[in-house]
N, C-alpha and C positions, 0 to 999 in steps of 0.2 A: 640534964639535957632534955630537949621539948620533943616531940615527936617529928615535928617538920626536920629539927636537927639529923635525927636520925637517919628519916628518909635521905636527905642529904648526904649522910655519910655513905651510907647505903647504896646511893646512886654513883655517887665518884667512886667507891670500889667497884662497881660494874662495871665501871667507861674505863677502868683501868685496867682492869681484866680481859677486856676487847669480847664480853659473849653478844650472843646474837638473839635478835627477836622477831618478834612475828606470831605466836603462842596466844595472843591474847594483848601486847602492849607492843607496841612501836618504837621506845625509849627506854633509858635507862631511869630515867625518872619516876617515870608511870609504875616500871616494872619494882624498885623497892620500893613505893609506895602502896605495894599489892603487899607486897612480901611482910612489909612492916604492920601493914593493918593486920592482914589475914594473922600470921603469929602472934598479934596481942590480943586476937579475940574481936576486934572494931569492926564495921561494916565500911568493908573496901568500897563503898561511894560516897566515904563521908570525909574524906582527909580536911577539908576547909575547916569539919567541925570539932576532931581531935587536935589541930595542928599545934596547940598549942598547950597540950597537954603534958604534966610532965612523966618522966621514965624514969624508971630504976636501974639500977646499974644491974641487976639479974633481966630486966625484960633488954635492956640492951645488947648481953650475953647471949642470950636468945635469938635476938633478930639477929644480930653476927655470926651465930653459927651457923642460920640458916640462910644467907647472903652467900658462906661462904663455900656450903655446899650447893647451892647454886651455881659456885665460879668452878665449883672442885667436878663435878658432874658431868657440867654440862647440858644438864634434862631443863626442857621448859620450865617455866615455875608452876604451871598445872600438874604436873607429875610430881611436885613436891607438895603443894598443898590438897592435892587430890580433888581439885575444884576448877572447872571454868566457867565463864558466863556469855552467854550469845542474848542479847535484847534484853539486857536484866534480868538472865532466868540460870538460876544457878544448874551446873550437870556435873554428876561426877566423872572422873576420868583416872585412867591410870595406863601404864604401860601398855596394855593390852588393846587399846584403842588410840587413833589418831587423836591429839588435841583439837577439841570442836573449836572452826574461825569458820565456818561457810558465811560467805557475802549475800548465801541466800536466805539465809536468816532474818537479814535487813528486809529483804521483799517481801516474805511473809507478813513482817510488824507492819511496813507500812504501807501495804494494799497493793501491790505494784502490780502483782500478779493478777487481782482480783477480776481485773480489765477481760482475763480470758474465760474467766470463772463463771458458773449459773447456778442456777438452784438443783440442777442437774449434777451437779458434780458429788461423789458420792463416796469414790473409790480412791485413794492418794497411796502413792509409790516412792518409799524413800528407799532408793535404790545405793548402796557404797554406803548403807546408815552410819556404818561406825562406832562410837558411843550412844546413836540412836538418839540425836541431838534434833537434828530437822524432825524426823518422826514425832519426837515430842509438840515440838513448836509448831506440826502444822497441826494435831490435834486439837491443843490449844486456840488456834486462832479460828481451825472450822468444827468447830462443835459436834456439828453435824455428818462428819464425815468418820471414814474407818480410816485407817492406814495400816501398811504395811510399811515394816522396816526391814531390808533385806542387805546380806553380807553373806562373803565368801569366808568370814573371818569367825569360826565360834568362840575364838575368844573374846575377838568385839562385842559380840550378842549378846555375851554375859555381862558385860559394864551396859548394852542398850539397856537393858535387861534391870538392871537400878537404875537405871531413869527414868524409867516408863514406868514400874512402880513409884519411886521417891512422887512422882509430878501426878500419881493416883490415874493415867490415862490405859490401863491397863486392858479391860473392857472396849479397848477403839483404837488399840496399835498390838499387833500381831509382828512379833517376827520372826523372821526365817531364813535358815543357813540356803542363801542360793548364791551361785554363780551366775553370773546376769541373772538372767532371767528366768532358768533353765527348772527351779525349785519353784515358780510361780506360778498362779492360774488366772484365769480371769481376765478382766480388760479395767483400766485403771482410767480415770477422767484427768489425773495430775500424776507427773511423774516426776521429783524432786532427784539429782542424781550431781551429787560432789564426788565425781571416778577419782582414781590413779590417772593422775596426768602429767607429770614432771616427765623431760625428757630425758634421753639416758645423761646429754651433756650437762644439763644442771645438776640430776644428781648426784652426777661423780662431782660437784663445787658445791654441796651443799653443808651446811655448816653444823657442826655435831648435834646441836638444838634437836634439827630436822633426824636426823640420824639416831635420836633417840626413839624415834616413832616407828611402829613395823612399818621395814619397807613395801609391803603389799600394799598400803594406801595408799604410798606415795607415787611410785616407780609407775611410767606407762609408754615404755621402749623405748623407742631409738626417737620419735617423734613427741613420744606423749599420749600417742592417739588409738594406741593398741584395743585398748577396753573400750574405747569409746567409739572406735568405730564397729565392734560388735554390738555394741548396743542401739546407737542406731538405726544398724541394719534390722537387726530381732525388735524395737521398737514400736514399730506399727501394727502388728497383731496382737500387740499387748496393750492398746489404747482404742478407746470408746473414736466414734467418729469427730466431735467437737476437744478430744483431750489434745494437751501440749506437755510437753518436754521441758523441764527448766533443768540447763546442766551448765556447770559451773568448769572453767578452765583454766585459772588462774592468768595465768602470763606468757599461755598459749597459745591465742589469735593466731597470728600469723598461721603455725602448724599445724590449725584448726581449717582455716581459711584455705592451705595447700592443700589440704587433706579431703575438704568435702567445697569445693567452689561453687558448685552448681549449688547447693542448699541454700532455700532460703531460711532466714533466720534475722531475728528479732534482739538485738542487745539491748540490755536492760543497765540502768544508772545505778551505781552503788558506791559507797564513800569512797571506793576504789578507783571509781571510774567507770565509761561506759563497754572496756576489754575483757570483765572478767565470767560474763554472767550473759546466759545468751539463755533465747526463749524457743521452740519452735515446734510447729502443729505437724499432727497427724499426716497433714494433708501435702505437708510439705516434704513429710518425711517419707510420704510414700510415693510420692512424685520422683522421689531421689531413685528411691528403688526402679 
């Protein structure tokens, strides 16, 4: 058997098993082709270059048992390989933290944000860090700048906590157990913030994947909008006069939209679309108030 076979096989027991995604792949295809690489050791962005590689009947056994604990679980495939990737950039993950997917990841990579950005900006706030995913990636992309990664969760901290070492940003990303905002000092130029947003009625429909993750990341009441409307109430005293807001919603709008009308606000483009990722200044936010 060749390796594409495999994935193949791999893929039709997933479609037949009926699991769900969203972790990191869209499909069932994408997803045993992670599953296949990753278990034989291959760099899961090269499938076009093993695909024709052949297998053993033991590394087959292997990828089968791990397909099938897959279907048998439930758990994303990040909680199985203890690995995700946001922009090329590997993070470890494991139960104790949400599987990193922020869409604001993309912004970071590809300047999007930069538009609000100066040579002033200095201070960066990754607020809901979680694995301390963004925290890492906005180090990475502003050199120049500190961040702070902040969670209500100490056991997220401790998974941020290997990633900010593993990616050596250790020296320029601080984190810290708060509650919004509540364990914080200072006034921030960028405020990076993936809340608890799901409404209650999604996540009583949410599919055990999701339910594998603490529901503290997820869960944000009856609207979605619980965390998020404290935060940006407490937001403006926590931002320099030119800083902005980038907070992620998912499939929110609307609730987002009932919830705060009068705000103005800036949706920003992601492979998602232009619903899931909104931008919005100091000045607006203190306007609201």
């Amino acid at each position: 058997m060749t390796l594409i076979e495999l994935v193949e096989t791999g893929t039709a027991r997933l479609e037949a098993a009926g699991v769900a995604f969203g972790h990191g792949t869209t499909n069932a295809f994408d997803e045993a082709a992670w599953l296949v690489l990753w278990q034989l050791g291959l760099p899961i962005d090269d499938l076009e270059g093993a695909a024709d590689m052949a297998v053993s009947p033991q590394q087959e056994d292997s990828v089968a048992e791990l397909i099938e604990e897959r279907i048998a679980t439930r758990k994303p495939a990040a909680y199985l390989t203890r690995e995700a990737w946001l922009q090329g950039v590997p993070f470890y993950v494991d139960e104790r933290a949400i599987v990193p997917r922020s869409f604001i990841a993309e912004l970071l990579a590809d300047g999007t944000i930069d538009a609000w950005l100066s040579d002033e900006t200095k201070r960066v706030l990754d607020l809901c860090t979680g694995n301390g995913s963004l925290a890492v990636l906005a180090a990475l992309t502003y050199p120049d700048v500190q961040v702070d990664g902040a969670d209500i969760s100490p056991e997220a901290l401790e998974v941020a906590r290997i990633n900010v070492e593993k990616h050596g940003v250790q020296d320029r990303v601080r984190l810290v157990e708060s509650d919004g905002f509540a364990s914080l000092s200072g006034l921030y130029d960028l405020i990076l913030c993936n809340p608890p947003y799901v409404n209650a009625q999604s996540m009583a429909q949410l599919p055990e994947e999701y339910r594998a993750e603490p529901e503290l990341a997820l869960a944000g009441g009856p609207d979605g909008m619980d965390f998020i409307r404290a935060m940006l109430r407490d937001a403006p005293a926590r931002m320099t006069d030119n800083a902005v807001l980038v907070l992620e919603i998912g499939n929110e709008r609307e609730h987002f939209e009932a919830a705060f009308p009068a705000l103005e606000v800036a949706w920003l483009e992601t492979s998602a679309g232009e619903d899931q990722v909104l931008l919005v200044t100091r000045e607006a936010l203190a306007a609201l108030a």
